[in-house]
C-alpha positions in Angstrom: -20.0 -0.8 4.7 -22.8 1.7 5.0 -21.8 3.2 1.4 -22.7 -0.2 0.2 -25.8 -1.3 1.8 -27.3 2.5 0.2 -25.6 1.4 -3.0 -27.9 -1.6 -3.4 -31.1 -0.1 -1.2 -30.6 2.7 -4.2 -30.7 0.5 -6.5 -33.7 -1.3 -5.2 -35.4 2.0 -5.3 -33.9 3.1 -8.9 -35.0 -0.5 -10.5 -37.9 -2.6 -8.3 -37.0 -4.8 -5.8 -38.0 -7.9 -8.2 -36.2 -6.5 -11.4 -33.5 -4.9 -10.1 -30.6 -7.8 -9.5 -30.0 -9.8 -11.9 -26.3 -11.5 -10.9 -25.1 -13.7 -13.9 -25.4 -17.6 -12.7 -22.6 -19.9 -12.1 -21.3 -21.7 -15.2 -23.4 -19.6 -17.4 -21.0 -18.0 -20.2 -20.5 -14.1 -20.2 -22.3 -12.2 -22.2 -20.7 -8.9 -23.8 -23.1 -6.5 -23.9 -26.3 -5.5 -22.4 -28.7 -3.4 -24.5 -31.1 -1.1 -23.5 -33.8 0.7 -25.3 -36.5 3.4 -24.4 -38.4 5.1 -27.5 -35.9 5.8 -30.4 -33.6 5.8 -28.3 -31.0 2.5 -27.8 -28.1 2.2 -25.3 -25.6 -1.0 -26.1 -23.3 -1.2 -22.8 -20.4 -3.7 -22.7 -20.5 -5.5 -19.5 -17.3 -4.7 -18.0 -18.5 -1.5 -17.1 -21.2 -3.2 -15.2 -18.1 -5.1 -13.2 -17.7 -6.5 -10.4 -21.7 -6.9 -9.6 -23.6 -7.4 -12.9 -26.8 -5.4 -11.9 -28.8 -5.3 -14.8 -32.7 -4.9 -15.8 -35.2 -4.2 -18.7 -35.4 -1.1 -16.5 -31.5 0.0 -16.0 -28.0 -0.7 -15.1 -25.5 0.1 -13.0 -22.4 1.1 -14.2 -19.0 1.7 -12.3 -15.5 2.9 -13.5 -12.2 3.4 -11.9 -12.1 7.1 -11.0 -10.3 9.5 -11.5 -9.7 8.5 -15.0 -13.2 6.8 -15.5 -11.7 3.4 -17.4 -13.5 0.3 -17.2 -12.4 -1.5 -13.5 -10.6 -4.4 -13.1 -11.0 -6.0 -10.2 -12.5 -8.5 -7.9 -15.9 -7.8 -6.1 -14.6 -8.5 -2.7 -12.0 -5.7 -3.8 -15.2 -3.2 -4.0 -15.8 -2.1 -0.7 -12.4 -0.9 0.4 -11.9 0.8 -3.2 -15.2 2.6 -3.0 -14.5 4.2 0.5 -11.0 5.3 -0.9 -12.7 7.3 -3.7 -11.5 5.4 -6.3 -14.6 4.2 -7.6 -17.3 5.9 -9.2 -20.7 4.3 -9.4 -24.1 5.5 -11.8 -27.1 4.0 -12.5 -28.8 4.7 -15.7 -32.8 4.2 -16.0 -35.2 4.7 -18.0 -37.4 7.5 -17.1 -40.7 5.9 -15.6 -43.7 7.9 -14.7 -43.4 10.5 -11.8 -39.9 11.3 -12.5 -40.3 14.3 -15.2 -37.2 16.6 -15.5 -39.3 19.6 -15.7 -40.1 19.1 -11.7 -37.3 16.8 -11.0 -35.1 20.3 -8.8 -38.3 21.2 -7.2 -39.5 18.0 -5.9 -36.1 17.4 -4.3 -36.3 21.2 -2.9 -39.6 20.3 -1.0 -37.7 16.5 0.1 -35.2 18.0 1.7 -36.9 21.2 2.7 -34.2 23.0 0.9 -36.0 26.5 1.0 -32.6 28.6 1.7 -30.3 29.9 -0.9 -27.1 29.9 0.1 -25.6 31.2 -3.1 -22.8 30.1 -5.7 -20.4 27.4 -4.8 -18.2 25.2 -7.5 -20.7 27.3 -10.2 -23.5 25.8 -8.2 -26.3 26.7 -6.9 -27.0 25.5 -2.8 -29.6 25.3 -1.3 -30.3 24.2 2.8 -32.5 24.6 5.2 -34.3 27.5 6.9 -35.4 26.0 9.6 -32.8 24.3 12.5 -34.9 21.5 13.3 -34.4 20.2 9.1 -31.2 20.9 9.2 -30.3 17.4 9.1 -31.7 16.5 5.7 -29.8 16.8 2.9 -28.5 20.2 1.1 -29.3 20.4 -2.4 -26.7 22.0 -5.2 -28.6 23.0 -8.3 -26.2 23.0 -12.1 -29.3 23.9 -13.8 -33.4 23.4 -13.4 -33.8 23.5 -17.0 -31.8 20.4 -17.8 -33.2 18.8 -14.6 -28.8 18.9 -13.4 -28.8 18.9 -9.8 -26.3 17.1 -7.0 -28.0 16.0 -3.6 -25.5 15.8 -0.7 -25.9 14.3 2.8 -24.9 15.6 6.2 -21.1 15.9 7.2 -17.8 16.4 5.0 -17.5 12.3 4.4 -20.9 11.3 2.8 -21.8 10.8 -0.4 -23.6 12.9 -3.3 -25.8 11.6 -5.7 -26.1 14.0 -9.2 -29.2 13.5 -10.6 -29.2 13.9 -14.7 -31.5 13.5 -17.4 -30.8 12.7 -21.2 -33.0 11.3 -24.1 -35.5 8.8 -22.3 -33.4 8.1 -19.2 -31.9 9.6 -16.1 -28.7 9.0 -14.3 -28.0 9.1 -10.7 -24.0 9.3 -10.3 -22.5 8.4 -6.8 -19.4 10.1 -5.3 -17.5 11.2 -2.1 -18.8 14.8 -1.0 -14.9 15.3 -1.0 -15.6 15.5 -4.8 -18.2 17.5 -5.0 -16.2 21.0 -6.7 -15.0 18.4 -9.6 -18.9 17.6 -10.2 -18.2 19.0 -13.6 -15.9 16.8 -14.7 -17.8 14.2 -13.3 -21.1 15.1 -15.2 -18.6 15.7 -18.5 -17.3 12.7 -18.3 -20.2 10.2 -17.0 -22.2 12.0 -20.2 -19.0 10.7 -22.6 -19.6 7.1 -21.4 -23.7 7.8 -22.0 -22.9 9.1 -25.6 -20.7 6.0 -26.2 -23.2 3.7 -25.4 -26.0 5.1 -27.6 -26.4 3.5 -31.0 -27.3 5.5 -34.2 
């Protein structure tokens, strides 16, 4: 239950509390696709990735998929919860970039969050980060793929909460949602989350 509740309090914070939900109404008929531009750059998503909630805004959507082979679900909403907590869901949403969320200090600003000030070292061909100080050390690690690119996976506390992998590409950024149990196939999970981007993106 809690891993819902953050899923939608996220995506209050990802798309505005009055843009973000945007359920389809009763006996209205299904649209397709939802498209989404920012600049030159235009994103046409078919809807059943955005299954079984239908959150959708001028700002973003948020997309889910069966995991772990990533094809479009198919499946009830009240079947959501219980599927999620198994792991067998994978959730992202993808925004457009608004103001105060530049790549180029993206790492850093989550670094001074957290308090992230340690360097662990390597782990999954990531760079961790934690906390120096005991009295932080319940805030959430930090596990940099690279500054540059703005690729970086923020964990919470304890072995069964979720990560969120923040990425950037074109005009938007994605923030993908998985077990911690997951986090050494974060590879994968960016390879294959940046597939479904690229399909979406129109010449």
């Amino acid at each position: 239950m809690f891993r819902i509740i953050s899923l939608f309090l996220l995506g209050f914070a990802v798309f505005g509390v009055l843009s973000m939900a945007s359920a389809r109404a009763e006996g209205d008929s299904e649209p397709e696709t939802y498209t989404l531009t920012n600049g030159d750059v235009t994103l046409v998503v078919p809807l059943t990735y955005l299954d079984p909630v239908y959150s959708y805004s001028t700002e973003g959507v948020w997309v889910y998929v069966a995991y772990p082979d990533f094809k479009v679900l198919d499946i009830e909403r009240t079947e959501l919860e219980g599927l999620m907590a198994e792991g067998k869901i994978i959730d992202f949403s993808l925004s457009k970039v608004p103001a105060g969320k530049e790549k180029e200090t993206a790492v850093e600003k989550h670094l001074k969050q957290n308090r992230a000030d340690k360097k662990v070292g390597d782990e999954f061909g990531l760079i961790h980060y934690t906390q120096s100080a005991e009295n932080r050390a319940h805030l959430s690690d930090v596990w940099v793929d690279s500054a540059e690119d703005a690729s970086f996976i923020v964990c919470n506390e304890g072995d069964k909460s979720t990560c969120s992998h923040y990425l950037y590409v074109d005009n938007f950024y994605m923030i993908i949602f998985y077990p911690k149990t997951e986090l050494q196939h974060w590879a994968t999970i960016k390879e294959k989350v940046s597939a479904l981007y690229s399909s979406f993106k129109t010449e």
